[in-house]
C-alpha positions as CSV (number, residue, x, y, z in Angstrom):
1,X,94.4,-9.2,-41.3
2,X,93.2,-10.7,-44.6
3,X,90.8,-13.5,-42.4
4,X,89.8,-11.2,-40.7
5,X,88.3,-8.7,-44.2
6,X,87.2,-12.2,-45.5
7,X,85.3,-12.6,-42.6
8,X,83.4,-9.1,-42.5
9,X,83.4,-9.4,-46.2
10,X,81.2,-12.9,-46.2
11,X,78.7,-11.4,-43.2
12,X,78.0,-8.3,-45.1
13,X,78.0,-9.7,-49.1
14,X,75.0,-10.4,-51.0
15,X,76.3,-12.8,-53.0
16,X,76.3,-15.5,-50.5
17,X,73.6,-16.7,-47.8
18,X,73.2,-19.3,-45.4
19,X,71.9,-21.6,-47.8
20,X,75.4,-21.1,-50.1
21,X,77.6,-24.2,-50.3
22,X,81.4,-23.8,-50.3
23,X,81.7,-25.1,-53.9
24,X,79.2,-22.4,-55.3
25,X,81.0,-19.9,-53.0
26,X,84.3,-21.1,-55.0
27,X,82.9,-20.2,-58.8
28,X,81.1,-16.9,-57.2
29,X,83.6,-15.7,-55.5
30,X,87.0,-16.9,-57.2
31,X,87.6,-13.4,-58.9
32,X,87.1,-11.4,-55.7
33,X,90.8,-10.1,-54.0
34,X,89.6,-11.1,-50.5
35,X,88.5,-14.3,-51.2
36,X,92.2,-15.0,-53.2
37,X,94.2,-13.5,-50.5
38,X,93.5,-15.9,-48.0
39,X,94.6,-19.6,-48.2
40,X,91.8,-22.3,-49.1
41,X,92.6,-24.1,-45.3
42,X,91.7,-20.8,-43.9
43,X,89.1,-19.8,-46.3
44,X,86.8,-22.8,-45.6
45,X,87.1,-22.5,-42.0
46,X,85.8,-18.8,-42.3
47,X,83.2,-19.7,-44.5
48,X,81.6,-22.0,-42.6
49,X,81.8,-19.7,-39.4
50,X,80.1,-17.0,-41.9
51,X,77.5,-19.5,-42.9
52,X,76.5,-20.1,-39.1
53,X,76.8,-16.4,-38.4
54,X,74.6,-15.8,-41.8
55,X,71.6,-18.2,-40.9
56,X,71.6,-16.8,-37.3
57,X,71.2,-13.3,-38.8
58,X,69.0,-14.2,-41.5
59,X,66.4,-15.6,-38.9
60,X,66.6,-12.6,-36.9
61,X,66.0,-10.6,-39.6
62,X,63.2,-12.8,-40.9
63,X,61.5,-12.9,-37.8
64,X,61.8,-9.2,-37.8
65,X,60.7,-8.8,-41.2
66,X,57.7,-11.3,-40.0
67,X,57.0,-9.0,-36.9
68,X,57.0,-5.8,-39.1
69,X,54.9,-7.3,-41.6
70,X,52.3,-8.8,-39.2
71,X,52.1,-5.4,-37.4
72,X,52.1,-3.2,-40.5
73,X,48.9,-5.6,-41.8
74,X,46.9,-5.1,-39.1
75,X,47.2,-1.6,-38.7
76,X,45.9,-1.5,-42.4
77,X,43.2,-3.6,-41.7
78,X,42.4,-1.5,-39.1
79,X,42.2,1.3,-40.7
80,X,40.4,-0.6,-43.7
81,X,36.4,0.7,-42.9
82,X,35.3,-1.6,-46.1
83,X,36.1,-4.7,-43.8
84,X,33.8,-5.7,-41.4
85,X,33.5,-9.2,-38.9
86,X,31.8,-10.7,-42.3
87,X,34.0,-10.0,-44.7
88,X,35.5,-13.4,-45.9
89,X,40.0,-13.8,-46.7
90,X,39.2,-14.1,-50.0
91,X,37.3,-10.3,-50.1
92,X,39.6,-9.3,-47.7
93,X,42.6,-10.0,-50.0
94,X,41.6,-8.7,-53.2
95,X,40.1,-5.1,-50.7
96,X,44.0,-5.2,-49.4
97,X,45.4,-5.3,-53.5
98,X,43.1,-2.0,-53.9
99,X,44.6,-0.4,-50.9
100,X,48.0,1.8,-52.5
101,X,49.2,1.7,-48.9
102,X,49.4,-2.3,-48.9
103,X,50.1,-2.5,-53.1
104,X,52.7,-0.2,-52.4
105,X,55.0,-2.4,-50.3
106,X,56.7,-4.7,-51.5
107,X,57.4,-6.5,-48.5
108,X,54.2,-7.1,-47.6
109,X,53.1,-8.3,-51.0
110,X,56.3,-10.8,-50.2
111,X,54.6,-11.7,-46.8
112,X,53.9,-15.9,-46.0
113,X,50.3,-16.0,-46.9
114,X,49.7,-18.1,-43.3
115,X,51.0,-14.9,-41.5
116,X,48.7,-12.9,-43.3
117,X,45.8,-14.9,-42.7
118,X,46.3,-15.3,-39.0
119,X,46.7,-11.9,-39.4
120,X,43.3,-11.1,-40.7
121,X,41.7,-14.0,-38.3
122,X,42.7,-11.9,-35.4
123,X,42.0,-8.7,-36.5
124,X,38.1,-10.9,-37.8
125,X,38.3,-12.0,-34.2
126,X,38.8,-8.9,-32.5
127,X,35.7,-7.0,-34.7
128,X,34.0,-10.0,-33.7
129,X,34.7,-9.1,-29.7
130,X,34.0,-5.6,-30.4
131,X,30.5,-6.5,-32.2
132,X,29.3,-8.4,-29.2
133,X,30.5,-5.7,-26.6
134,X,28.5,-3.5,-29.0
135,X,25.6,-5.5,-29.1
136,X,25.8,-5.7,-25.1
137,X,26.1,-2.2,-24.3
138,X,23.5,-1.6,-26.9
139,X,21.3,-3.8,-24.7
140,X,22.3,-2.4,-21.6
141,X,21.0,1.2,-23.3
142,X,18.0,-0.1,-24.5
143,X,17.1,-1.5,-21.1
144,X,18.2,1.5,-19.5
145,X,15.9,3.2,-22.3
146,X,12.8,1.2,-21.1
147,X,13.3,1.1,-17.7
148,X,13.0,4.8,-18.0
149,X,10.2,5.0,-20.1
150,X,8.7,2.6,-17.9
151,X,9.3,5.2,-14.4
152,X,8.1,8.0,-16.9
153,X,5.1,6.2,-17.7
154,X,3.9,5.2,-13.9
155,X,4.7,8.7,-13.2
156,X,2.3,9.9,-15.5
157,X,-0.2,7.3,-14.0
158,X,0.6,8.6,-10.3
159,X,-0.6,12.6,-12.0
160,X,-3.5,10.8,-13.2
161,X,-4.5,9.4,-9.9
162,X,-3.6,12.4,-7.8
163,X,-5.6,14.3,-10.0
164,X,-8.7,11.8,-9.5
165,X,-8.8,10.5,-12.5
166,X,-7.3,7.6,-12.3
167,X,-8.6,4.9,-9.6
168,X,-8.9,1.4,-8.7
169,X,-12.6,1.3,-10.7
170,X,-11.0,3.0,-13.8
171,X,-10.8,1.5,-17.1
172,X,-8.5,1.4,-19.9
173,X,-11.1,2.4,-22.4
174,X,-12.1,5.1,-20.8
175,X,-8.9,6.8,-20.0
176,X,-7.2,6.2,-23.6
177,X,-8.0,8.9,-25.4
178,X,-6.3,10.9,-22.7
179,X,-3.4,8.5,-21.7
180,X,-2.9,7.8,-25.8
181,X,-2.1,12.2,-26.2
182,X,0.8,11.8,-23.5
183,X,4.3,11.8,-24.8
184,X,5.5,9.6,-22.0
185,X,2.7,6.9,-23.9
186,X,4.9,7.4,-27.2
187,X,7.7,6.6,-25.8
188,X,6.6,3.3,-24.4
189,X,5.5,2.5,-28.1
190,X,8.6,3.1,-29.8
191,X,10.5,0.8,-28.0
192,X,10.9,-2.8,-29.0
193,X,8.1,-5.1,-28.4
194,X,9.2,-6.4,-25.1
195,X,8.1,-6.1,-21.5
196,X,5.3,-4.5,-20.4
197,X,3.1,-2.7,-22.8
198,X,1.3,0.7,-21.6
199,X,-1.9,-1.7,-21.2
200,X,0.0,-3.6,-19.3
201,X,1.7,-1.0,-16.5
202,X,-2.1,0.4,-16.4
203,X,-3.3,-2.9,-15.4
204,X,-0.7,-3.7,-12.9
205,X,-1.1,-0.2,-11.8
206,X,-5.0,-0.7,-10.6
207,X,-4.5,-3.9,-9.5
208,X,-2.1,-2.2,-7.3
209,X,-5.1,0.3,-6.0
210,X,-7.1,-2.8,-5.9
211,X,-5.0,-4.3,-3.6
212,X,-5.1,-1.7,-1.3
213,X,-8.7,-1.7,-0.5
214,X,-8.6,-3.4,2.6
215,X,-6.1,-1.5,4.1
216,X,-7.7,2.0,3.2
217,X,-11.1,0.4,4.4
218,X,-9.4,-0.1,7.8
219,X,-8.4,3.3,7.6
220,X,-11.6,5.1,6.5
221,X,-13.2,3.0,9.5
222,X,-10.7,4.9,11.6
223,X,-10.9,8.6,10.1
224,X,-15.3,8.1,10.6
225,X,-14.5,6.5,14.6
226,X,-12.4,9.7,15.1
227,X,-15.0,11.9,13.7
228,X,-17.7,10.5,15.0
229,X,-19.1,10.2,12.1
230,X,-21.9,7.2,11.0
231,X,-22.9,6.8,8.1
232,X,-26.7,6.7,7.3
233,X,-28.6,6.0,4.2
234,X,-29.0,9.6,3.9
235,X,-25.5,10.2,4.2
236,X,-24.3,11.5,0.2
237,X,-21.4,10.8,-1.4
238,X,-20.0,14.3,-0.8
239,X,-21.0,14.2,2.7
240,X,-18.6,10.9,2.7
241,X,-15.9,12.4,1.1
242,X,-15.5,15.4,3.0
243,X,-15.5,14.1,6.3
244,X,-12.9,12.0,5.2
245,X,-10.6,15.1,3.7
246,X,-10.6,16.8,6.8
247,X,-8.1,14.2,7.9
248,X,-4.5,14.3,6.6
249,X,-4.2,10.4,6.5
250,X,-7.1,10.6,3.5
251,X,-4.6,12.1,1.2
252,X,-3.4,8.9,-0.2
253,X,-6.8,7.3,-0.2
254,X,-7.0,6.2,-3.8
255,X,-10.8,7.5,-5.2
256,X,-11.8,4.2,-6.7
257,X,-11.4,2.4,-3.3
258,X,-13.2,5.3,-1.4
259,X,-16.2,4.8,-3.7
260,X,-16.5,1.8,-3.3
261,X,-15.9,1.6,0.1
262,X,-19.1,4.5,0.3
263,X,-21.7,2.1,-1.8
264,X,-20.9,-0.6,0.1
265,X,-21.5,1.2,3.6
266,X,-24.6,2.8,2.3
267,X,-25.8,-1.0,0.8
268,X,-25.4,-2.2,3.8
269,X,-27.2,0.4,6.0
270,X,-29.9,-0.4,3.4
271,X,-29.9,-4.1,4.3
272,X,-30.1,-2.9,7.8
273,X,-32.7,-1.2,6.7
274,X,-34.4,-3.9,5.1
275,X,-34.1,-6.3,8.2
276,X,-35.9,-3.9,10.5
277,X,-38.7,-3.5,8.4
278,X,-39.5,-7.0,7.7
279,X,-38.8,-7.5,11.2
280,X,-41.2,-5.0,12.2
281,X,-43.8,-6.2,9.5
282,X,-43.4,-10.0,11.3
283,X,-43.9,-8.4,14.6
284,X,-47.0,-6.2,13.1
285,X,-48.1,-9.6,11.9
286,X,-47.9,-11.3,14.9
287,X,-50.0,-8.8,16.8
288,X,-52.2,-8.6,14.6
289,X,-52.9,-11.8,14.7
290,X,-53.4,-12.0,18.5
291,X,-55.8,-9.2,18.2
292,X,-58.3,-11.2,15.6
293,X,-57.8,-14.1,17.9
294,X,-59.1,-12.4,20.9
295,X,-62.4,-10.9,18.8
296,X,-62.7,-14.4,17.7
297,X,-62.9,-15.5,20.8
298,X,-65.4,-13.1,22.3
299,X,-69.0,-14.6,23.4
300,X,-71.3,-13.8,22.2
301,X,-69.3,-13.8,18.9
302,X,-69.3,-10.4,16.7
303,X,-71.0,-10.3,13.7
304,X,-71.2,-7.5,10.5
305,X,-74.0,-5.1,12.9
306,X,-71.5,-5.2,15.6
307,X,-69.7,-1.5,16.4
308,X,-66.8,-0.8,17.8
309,X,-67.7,1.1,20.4
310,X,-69.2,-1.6,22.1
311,X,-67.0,-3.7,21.4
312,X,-63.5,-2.2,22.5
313,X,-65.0,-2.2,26.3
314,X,-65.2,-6.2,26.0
315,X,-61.2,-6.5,24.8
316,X,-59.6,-2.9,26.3
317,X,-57.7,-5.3,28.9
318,X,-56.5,-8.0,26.8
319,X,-52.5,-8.1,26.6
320,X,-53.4,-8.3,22.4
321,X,-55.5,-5.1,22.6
322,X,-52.5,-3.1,24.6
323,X,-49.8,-4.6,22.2
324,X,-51.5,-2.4,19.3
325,X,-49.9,0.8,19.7
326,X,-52.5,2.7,17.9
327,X,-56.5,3.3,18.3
328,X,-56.2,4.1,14.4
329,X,-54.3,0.2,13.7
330,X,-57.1,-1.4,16.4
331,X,-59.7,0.3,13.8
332,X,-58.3,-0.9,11.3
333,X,-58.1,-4.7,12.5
334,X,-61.5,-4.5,13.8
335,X,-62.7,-3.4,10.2
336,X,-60.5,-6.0,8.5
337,X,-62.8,-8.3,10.5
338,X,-65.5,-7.4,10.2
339,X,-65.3,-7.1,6.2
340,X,-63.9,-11.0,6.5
341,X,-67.3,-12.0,8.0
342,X,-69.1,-10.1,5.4
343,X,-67.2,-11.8,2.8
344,X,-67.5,-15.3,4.3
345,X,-71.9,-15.0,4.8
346,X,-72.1,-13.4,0.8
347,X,-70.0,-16.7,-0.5
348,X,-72.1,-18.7,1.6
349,X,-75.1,-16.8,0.5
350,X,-74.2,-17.5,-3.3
351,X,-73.8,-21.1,-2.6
């Protein structure tokens, strides 16, 4: 019974520990019943159990003690909003010696200062995580932002060019004032200089239109076969334009491209126009210049008293006479030659 008190006795006393030797235990302990009622054979035997039962229960308790502490730290540094992912150990420590919460317990201000550093490298290391995931769903949001600013912003381009005014010929200069009062235009500007600019998404946009011309030239050829429809060089620009809206494929025809697609028919019916006049002027030449071959050929030649009345019997067969189709033009020619001859005998009268 008495080894058995001595034992419970030495696991629960403070006045030993694990690190106790037997001699100290002696002078400590030599006035305590429990110690003296138990022979010194015995009593060394169950002090030396106690000392391995003590240093097992000391390191479970210190590794307790280590766990609370370590937990109880971080959960103030968590709740600590002066410490940020920059705050250094050395601000971080004299922060936690203002906090009552941490000053207050005495434990803590006991705890290793290598547990309380990794300690504070975690919790710097998890701020750090959480910064960067920040940062990343801040970008995410901005790009989502601008993404959306950027459909806003073509959207107000596509009301621009269903409303005409906006086309493949348009230009930035002249549309700003009207563009620049949009609130969908504000938006694009407060967002961080990256990406497409306004300018830009108006650029791409009528290069877009641009790009469609050849395409809605095909297709404007098509809507004018159906309806019959040729264009002339009288043909106006409304004239154009609504034979073309009386066909539902015209609806997405963009207004620059249609413009331009109108000048270019009408230039070229012009050119057309151009051709058969000169080739009609070559052709007039050429007659002509049969004609005045055949009255130069006539014997006896004409002179400046010659008439034409008595002269058109001598040439009204002649394939040159026929091919003038007017008595007016056959005047005319006859005159012209008869003014040459004049001009040639004063010359060679002056001489």
């Amino acid at each position: 019974r008495a080894k058995e008190n001595l034992e419970k006795f030495l696991h629960t006393t403070d006045k030993i520990t694990s690190l106790t030797k037997y001699r100290t235990a002696i002078e400590s302990l030599r006035d305590v019943d429990i110690w003296k009622g138990v022979p010194d054979i015995d009593r060394r035997e169950i002090f030396d159990d106690a000392i391995v039962f003590l240093a097992k229960k000391e390191k479970t308790e210190a590794k307790q003690l280590r766990k609370r502490n370590m937990r109880v730290l971080s959960d103030i540094l968590d709740s600590m909003t002066q410490i940020t992912h920059r705050t250094t150990w050395q601000e971080a420590q004299q922060l936690l010696l203002d906090n009552p919460v941490f000053a207050e317990d005495a434990e803590l201000l006991g705890m290793d200062k290598e547990d309380a550093l990794i300690v504070f490298e975690e919790h710097i290391r998890q701020m750090e995580t959480e910064e960067e995931e920040e940062k990343k769903r801040e970008k995410k949001r901005q790009i989502r932002l601008q993404r959306k600013n950027r459909e806003s912003f073509i959207g107000f381009l596509d009301e621009l060019h269903a409303s005409g005014k906006l086309t493949s010929m348009s230009k930035w200069v002249n549309l700003y004032h009207e563009i620049s009062a949009d609130p969908r235009f504000s938006a694009m500007l407060s967002q961080p200089f990256a990406g497409s600019t306004p300018l830009d998404l108006f650029k791409f946009y009528v290069e877009e239109l641009k790009a469609r011309y050849e395409d809605e030239k095909q297709m404007i050829k098509d809507i004018l076969k159906s309806k019959d429809f040729e264009v002339t060089i009288a043909t106006t620009y409304i004239d154009f334009a609504t034979i073309l809206s009386e066909d539902t494929r015209s609806a997405t025809l963009d207004g620059g491209n249609v413009k331009i697609i109108y000048e270019k028919l009408i230039e070229r019916e012009k050119e057309r126009e151009r051709e058969r006049i000169k080739e009609e002027q070559k052709l007039k030449r050429k007659l002509d210049t049969a004609f005045l071959a055949v009255l130069a050929k006539l014997d006896p030649p004409i002179d400046e008293d010659s008439h034409w009345d008595s002269v058109r019997p001598l040439i009204a067969n002649e394939e040159a006479f026929l091919a003038i189709p007017s008595e007016a033009d056959r005047i005319t020619l006859y005159k012209s030659c008869i003014r040459t001859m004049e001009e040639s005998f004063s010359q060679l009268v002056q001489r």
